[in-house]
C-alpha positions in Angstrom: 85.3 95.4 104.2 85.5 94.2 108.1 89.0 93.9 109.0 88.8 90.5 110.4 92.0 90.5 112.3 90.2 93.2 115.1 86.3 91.9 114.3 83.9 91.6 116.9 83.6 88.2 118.6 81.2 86.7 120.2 79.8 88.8 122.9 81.8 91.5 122.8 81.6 94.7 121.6 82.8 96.6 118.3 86.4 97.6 118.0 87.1 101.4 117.4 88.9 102.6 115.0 90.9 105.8 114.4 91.4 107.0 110.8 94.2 108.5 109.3 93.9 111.2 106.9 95.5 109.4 104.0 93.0 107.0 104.5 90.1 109.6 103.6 92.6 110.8 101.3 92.5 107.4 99.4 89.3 106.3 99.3 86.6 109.2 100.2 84.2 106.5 101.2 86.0 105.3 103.8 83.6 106.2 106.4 81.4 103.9 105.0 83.9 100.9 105.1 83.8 99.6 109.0 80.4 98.1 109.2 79.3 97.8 112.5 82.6 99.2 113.9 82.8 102.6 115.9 85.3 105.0 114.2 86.7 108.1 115.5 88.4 111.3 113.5 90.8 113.2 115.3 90.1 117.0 115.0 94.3 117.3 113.5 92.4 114.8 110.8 89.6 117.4 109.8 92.1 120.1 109.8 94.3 118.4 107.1 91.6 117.6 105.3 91.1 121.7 105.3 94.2 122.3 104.3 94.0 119.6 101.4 90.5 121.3 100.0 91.6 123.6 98.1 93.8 121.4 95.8 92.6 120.7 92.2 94.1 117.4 91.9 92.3 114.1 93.3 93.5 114.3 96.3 91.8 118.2 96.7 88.3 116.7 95.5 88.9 113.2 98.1 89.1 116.0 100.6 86.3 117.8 99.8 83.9 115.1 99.3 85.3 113.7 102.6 84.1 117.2 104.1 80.7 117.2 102.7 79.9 113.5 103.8 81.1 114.5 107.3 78.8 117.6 107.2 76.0 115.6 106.1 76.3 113.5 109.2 76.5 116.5 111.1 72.7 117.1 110.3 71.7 113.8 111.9 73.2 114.2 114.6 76.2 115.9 117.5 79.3 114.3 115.8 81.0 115.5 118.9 78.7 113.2 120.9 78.4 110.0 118.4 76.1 109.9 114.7 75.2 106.7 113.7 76.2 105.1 110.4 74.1 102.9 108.1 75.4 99.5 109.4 75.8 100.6 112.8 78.7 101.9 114.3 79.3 105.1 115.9 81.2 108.2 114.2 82.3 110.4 116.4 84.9 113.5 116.1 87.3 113.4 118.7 88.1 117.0 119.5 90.7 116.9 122.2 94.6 117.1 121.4 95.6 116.4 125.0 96.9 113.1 126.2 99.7 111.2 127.3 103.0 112.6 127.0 105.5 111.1 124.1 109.1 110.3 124.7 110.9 113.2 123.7 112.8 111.7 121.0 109.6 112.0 119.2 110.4 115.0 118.1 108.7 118.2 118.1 105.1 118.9 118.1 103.2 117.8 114.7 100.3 116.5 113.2 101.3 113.0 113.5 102.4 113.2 117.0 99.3 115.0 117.6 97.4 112.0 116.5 99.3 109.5 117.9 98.5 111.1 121.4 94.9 110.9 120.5 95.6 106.7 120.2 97.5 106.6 123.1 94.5 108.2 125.4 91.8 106.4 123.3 93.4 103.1 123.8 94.0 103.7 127.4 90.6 104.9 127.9 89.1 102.2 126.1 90.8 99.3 127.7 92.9 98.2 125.0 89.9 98.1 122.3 90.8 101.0 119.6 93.2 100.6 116.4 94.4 103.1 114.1 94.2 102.8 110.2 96.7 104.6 108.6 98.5 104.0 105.0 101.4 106.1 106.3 104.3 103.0 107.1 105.9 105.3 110.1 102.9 105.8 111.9 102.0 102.5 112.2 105.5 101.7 113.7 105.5 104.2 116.0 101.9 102.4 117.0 103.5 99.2 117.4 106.8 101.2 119.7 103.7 102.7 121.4 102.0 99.0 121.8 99.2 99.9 120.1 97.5 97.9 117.3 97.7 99.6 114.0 97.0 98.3 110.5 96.7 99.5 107.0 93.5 100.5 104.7 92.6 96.7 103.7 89.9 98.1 101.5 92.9 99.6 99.0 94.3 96.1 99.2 92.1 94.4 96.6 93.0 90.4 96.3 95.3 90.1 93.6 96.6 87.0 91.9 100.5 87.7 91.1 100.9 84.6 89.2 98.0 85.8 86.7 100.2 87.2 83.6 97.3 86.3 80.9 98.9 83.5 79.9 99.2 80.1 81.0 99.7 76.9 79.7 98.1 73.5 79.4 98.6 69.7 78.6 95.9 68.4 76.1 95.7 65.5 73.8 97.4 66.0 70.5 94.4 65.4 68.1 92.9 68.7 69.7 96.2 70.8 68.6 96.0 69.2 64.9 92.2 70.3 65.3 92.9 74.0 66.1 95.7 74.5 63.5 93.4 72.8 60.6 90.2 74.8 61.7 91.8 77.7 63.6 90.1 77.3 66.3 88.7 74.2 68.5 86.5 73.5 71.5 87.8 74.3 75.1 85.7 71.1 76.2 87.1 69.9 79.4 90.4 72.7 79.8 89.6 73.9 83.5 90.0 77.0 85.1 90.6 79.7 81.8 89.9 83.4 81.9 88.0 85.1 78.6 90.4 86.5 76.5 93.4 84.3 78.1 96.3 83.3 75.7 97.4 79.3 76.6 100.1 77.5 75.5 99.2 73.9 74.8 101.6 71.1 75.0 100.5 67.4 73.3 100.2 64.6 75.6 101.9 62.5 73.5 104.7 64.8 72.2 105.9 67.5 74.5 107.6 69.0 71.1 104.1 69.6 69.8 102.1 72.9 70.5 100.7 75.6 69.8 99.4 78.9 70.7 95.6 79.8 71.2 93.3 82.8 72.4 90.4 81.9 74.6 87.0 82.9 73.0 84.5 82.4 76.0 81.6 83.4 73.8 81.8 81.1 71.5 83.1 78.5 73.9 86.4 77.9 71.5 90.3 78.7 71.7 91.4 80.2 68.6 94.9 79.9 67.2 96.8 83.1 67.8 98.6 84.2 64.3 102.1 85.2 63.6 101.7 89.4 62.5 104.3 88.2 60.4 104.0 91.6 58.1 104.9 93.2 61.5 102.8 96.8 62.5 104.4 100.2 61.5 107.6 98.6 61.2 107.5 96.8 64.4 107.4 92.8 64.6 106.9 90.9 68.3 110.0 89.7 69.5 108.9 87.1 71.9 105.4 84.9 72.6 104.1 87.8 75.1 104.9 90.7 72.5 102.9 88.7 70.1 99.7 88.0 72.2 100.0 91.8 73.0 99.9 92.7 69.6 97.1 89.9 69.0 95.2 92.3 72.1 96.1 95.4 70.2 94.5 94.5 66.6 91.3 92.8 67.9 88.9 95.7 67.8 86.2 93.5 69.9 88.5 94.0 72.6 87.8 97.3 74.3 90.5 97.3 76.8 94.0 96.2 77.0 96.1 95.9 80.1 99.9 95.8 79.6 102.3 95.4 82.2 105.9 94.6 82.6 109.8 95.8 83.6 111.3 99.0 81.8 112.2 98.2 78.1 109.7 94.9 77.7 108.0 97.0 74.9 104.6 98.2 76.2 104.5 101.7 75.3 106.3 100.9 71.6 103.7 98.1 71.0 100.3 99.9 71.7 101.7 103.2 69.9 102.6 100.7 66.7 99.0 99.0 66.7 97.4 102.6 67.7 99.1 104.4 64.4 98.2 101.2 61.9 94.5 101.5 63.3 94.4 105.1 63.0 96.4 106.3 60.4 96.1 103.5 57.8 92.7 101.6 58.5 90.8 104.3 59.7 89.1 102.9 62.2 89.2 105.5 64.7 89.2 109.2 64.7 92.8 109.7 66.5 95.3 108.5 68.7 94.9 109.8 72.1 97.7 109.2 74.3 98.2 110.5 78.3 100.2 109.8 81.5 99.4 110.9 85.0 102.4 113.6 85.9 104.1 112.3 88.6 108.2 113.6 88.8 111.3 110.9 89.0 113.2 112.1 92.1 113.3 115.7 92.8 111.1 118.0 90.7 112.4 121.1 88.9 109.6 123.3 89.4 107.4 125.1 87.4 108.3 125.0 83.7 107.7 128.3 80.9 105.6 128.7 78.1 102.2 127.7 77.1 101.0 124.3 77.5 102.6 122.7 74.8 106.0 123.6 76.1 104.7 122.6 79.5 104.0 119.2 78.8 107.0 118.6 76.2 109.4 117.1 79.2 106.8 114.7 80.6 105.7 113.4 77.4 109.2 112.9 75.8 108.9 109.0 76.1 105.9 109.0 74.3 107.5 111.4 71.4 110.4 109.3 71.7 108.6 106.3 71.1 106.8 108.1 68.2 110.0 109.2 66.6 111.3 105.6 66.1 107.8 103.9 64.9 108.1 107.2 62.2 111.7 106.3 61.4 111.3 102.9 61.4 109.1 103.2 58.9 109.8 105.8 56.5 113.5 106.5 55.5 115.2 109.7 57.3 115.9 110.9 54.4 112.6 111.8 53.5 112.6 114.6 56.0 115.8 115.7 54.3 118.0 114.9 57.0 118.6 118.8 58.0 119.2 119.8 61.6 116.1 121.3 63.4 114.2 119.7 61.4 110.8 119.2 62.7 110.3 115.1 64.2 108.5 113.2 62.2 105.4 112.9 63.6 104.6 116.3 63.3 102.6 116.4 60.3 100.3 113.5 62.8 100.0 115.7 65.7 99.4 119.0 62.8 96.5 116.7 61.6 95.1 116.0 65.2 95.4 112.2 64.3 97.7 112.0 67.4 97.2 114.1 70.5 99.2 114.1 73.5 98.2 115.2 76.9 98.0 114.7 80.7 95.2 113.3 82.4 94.5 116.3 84.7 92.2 117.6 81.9 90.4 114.5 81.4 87.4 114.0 83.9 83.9 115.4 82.3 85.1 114.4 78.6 83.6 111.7 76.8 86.2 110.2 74.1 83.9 108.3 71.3 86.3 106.4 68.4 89.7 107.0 69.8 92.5 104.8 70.3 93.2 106.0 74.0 96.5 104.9 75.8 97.0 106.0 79.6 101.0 105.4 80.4 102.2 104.5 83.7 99.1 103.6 84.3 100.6 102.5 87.9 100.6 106.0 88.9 96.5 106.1 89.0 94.5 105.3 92.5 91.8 102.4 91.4 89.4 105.8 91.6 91.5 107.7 88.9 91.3 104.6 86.8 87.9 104.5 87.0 87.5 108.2 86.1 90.0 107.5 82.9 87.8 104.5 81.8 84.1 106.1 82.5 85.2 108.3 80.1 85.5 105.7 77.2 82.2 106.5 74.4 81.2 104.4 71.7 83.8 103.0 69.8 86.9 103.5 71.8 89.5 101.2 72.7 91.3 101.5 75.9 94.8 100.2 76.6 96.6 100.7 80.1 100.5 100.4 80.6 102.9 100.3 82.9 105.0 98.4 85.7 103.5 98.2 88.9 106.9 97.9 90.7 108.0 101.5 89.2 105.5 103.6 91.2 106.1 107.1 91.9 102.7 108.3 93.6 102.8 108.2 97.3 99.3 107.3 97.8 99.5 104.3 96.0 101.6 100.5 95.9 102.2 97.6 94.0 98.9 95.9 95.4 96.9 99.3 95.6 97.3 101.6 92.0 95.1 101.7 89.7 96.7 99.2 87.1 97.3 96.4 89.5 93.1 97.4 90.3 92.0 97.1 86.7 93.8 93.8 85.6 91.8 92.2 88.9 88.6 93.6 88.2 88.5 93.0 84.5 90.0 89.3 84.2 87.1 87.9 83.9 85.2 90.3 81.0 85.2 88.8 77.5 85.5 92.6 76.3 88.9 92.9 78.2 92.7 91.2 77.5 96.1 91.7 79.8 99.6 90.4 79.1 102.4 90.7 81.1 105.3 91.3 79.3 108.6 90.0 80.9 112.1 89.6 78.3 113.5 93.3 77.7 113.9 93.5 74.2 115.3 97.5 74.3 118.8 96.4 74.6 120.8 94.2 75.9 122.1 96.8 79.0 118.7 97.5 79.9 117.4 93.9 80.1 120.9 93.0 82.3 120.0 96.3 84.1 116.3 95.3 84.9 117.6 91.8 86.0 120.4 92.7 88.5 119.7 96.2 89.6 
């Protein structure tokens, strides 16, 4: 992506542009993303990336891949004096710390200040024409106190439509709603501007009391009427329109992927969990319930925890076990289990049969999960390229649902317009094999829907 804000004119020449190390952090094709543009890597920026290597996590394999695209260039060419790139611009690896001085309330000497002096000289030496792309907030203000240009990563910016919640609504002629509840489904005919798999709520031209709710089937070029789950799944029944269509998501099995999103206590987790047990445990129509959540701390973290991996894992999944707990004792009477302290949860005897498994998603890349019920939680927490790791590694047969509220985001490397659930409900709006609803009334109590609303 050109950043169009600094892009060449008419005339004159590139701009030059200074990369962070978050960016290459991010997005390990970022070299790649400036076009024409000359860019230029601070040697501080190659020795983070060093430092960063050696990590396990995504961030360890951005850096390394960053390192072995950089020494790749290398063999074309002195990246001290300039290698070209593929659409013509000029990397080059600045090695020289030295510049101006900062203003000693700067601080002391660090990595940051280090590259902020690079800038400074750059942008003196080039007459104006050099701009640094960072993700890190700070930086960029200290750019600005500096009165150098500085911008953010556009490319982890992807264009999002906040008002797309998969569901809109729509004013059509009456006969068409009598149509759709006689045949269950009718025509979209003339009903502009309608994404596959997008739930509308038609209103009657003639009688604004008159409506109904419909499911749009771009295959067969048809809205179908969206039913009432009145039995309810495992014990749970939708308490408002958007829990329905969820649920309508959850039980089609020609839907492969389910995006849910939506404040705390809206019932995202609790609704795929409910439809994930009923297709699992009672139709059979996949092996076992997978469920995982990146592992990201609220506030400080405790450090590392004893015992095996099991024990590990117990305190970051407890809102999935808690979840599990009330579908279990919503639907089969406590006193089944006898009702004796200690007594072992009851889904148990599920996770002794493998039908459920619970994990992290650190283990996932190089697996290939055929006929699962697969539910990544907090799906916010992902970068658009962890995402697309979890999802590549969908076989035949598995269904996919993503949750979580892009406005509760603990990873630092990601935002509300940049994570990786925000990235999939963009990018898969238009597939007929994909569904998202975003889930807005609080139905866990009536504290945590006042709580959501004024806190």
């Amino acid at each position: 992506m050109t950043y169009p804000l600094f892009a060449a004119g008419s005339g004159e020449r590139p701009r030059c542009f200074v990369v962070d190390t978050n960016v290459l952090l991010y997005d390990p094709r970022a070299l790649f993303a400036f076009h024409e543009h000359d860019l230029v890597i601070p040697m501080t920026v190659i020795e983070e990336i060093d430092r960063f290597k050696k990590d396990v996590n995504e961030t360890g394999r951005n850096a390394r891949t960053i390192s072995r695209q950089l020494d790749e260039l290398r063999e074309k060419g002195s990246l001290r004096e300039g290698v070209k790139l593929p659409e013509g611009g000029i990397l080059r690896v600045d090695f020289a710390t030295h510049g101006p001085d900062l203003p000693i309330t700067w601080g002391p000497e660090t990595n940051d200040n280090r590259i902020l002096r690079t800038v400074l000289r750059l942008h003196r030496d080039f007459g104006g024409n050099v701009t640094l792309i960072t993700r890190d907030t700070n930086m960029r203000l200290k750019c600005d106190a500096m009165g150098v240009p500085a911008a953010d990563y556009e490319n982890a910016h992807i264009p999002v439509d906040e008002h797309y919640s998969g569901v809109t609504e729509r004013t059509v002629p009456g006969a068409l709603i009598d149509l759709l509840y006689a045949e269950g489904s009718c025509p979209i005919g003339e009903i502009p501007g309608l994404y596959p798999q997008q739930f509308v709520l038609l209103h009657a031209e003639e009688a604004s009391k008159q409506t109904a709710q419909a499911r749009v089937d771009a295959k067969a070029g048809k809205l179908r009427l969206v039913g009432k789950h009145k039995d309810g799944v495992w014990g749970i029944f939708a308490r408002n329109k958007e829990q329905l269509f969820a649920m309508d998501l959850l039980m089609d099995d020609n839907i492969q992927l389910v995006t849910l999103n939506g404040v705390a206590g809206t019932g995202k987790t609790l609704m795929a969990l409910a439809c994930g047990l009923k297709r699992v445990t009672d139709d059979r129509l996949y092996r076992k319930l997978l469920v995982s959540r990146p592992i990201f701390p609220l506030g400080r973290d405790i450090g590392f925890l004893p015992g095996d991996l099991e024990q590990k894992l117990n305190p970051w999944m407890k809102p999935i076990f808690d979840n599990l707990e009330y579908l279990v004792s919503t639907r089969h009477d406590t006193s089944n289990r006898g009702g004796r302290p200690g007594a072992d949860p009851g889904f148990q005897q599920l996770l002794d049969q493998k039908l459920i498994e619970v994990e992290p998603l650190t283990y996932i890349r190089g697996r290939s999960i055929a006929k699962q019920f697969l539910i990544v939680d907090e799906a916010q927490n992902l970068t658009p390229h962890e995402a697309k790791t979890v999802l590549t590694r969908a076989g035949e047969g598995t269904k996919v649902i993503f949750t979580g509220d892009p406005y509760q985001i603990d990873n630092p490397y990601v935002d509300t317009l940049s994570n990786g659930l925000t990235y999939v409900v963009e990018r898969f709006k238009s597939s007929s094999i994909a569904g998202h609803v975003t889930l807005r009334k609080g139905e866990r109590s009536e504290l945590a829907e006042l709580a959501a609303q004024l806190l």
